[in-house]
C-alpha positions as CSV (number, residue, x, y, z in Angstrom):
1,X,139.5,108.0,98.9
2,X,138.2,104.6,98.7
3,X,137.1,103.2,95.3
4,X,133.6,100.7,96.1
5,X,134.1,97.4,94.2
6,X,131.3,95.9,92.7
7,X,131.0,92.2,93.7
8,X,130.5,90.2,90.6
9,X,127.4,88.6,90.7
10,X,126.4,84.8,89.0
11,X,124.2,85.1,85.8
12,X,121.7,82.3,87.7
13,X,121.7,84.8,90.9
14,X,120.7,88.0,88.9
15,X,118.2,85.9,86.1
16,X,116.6,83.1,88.2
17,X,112.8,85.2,88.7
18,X,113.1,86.1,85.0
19,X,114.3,82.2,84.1
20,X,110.9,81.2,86.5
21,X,108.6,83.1,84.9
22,X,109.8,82.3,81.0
23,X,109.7,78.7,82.2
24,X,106.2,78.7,83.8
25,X,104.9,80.1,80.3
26,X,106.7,77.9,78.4
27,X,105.5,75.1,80.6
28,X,102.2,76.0,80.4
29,X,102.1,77.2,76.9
30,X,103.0,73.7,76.1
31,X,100.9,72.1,78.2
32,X,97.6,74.0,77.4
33,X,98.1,74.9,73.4
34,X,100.6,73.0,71.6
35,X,100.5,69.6,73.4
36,X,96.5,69.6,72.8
37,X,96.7,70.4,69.3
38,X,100.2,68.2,68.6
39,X,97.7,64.9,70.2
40,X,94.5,65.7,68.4
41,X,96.8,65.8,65.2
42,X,99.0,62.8,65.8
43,X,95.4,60.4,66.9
44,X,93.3,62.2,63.3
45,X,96.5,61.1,61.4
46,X,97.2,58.0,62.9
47,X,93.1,57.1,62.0
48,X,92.2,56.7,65.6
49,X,89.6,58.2,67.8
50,X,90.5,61.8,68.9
51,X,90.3,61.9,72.6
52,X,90.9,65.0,74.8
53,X,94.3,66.0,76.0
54,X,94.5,65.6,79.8
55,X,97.4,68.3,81.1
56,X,100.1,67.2,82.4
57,X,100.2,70.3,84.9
58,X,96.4,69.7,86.6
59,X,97.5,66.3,87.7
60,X,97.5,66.0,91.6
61,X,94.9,68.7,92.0
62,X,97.1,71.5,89.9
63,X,99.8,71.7,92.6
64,X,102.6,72.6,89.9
65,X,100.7,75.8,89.1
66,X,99.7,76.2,93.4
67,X,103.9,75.7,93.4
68,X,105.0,78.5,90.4
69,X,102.3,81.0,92.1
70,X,103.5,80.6,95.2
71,X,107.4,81.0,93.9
72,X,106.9,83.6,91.7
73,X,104.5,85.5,94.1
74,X,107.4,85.8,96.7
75,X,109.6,86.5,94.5
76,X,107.9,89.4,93.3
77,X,107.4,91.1,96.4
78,X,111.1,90.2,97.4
79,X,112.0,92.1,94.2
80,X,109.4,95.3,95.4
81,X,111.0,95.0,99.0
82,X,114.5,94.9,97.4
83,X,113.8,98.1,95.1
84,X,112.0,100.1,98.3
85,X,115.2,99.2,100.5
86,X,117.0,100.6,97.4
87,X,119.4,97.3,97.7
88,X,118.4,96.3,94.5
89,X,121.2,95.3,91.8
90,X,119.6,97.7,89.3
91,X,117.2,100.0,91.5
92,X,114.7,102.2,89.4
93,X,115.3,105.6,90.0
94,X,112.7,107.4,91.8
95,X,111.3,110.7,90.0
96,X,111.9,113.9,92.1
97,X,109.2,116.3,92.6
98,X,109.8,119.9,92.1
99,X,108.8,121.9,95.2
100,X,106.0,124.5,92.7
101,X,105.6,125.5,89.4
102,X,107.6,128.3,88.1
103,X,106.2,130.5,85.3
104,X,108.3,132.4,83.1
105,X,108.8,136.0,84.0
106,X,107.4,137.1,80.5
107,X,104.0,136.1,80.8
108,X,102.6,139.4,83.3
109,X,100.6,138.7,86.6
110,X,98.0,141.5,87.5
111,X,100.1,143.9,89.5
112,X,96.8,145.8,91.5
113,X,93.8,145.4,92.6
114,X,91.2,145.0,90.1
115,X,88.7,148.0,89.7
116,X,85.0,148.9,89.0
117,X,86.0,149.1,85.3
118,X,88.7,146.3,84.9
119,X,87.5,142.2,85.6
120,X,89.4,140.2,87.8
121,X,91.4,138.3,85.1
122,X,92.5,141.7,83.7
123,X,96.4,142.5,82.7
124,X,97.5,145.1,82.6
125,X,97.4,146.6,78.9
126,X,94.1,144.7,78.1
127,X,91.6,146.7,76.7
128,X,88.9,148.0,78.8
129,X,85.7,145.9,78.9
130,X,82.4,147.4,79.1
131,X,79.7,147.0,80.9
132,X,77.1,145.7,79.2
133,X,74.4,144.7,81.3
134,X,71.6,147.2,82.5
135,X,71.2,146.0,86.4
């Protein structure tokens, strides 16, 4: 009987895509609402002209955000290739799929078959329909 040890993984190992993709928000959070609004408020109370906020980020043609979409894009379908290898730390368990449906044996299936007098989706001890159309 051998007992499987668990190798005991670094916190930056297990949380770096997670730490990448908070830090890209934050980045660009910062970059595209707060920094705008923090200059236009610091140049209005300062008595100067208000001039537009240039990002930080779209300098040399946007290639940070070119960079995070490329890192995080791999590392997303790393992730998917991890969890269909099921070599994932923390694989999501797949749901099984039961083979049919099973009905209770209370509810009565029609046991002959139907006749001149009883409809197709007759049980038995339905009451007996009648005919009611003059063909």
């Amino acid at each position: 009987m051998s007992i499987e040890v668990k190798k005991d993984e670094d916190w930056m190992q297990k949380k770096w895509r997670p730490a990448m993709g908070w830090m890209y928000m934050i980045v660009c959070m910062c970059d595209m609402v707060i920094f705008p609004v923090a200059w236009a408020l610091l140049q209005a109370a300062m008595k100067q002209p208000v001039t537009q906020w240039n990002p930080l980020t779209l300098q040399g043609a946007g290639l940070f955000h070119l960079a995070m979409g490329a890192v995080l894009g791999i590392a997303a379908f790393g992730r998917t290739q991890e969890k269909i290898a099921g070599t994932a730390v923390n694989p999501v368990p797949t749901p099984m799929q039961s083979p049919a449906t099973t009905f209770p044996s209370s509810i009565p299936t029609p046991t002959a078959f139907p006749t001149a007098s009883a409809p197709i989706n007759s049980f038995p001890g339905d009451p007996p329909v009648r005919n009611t159309r003059n063909d």
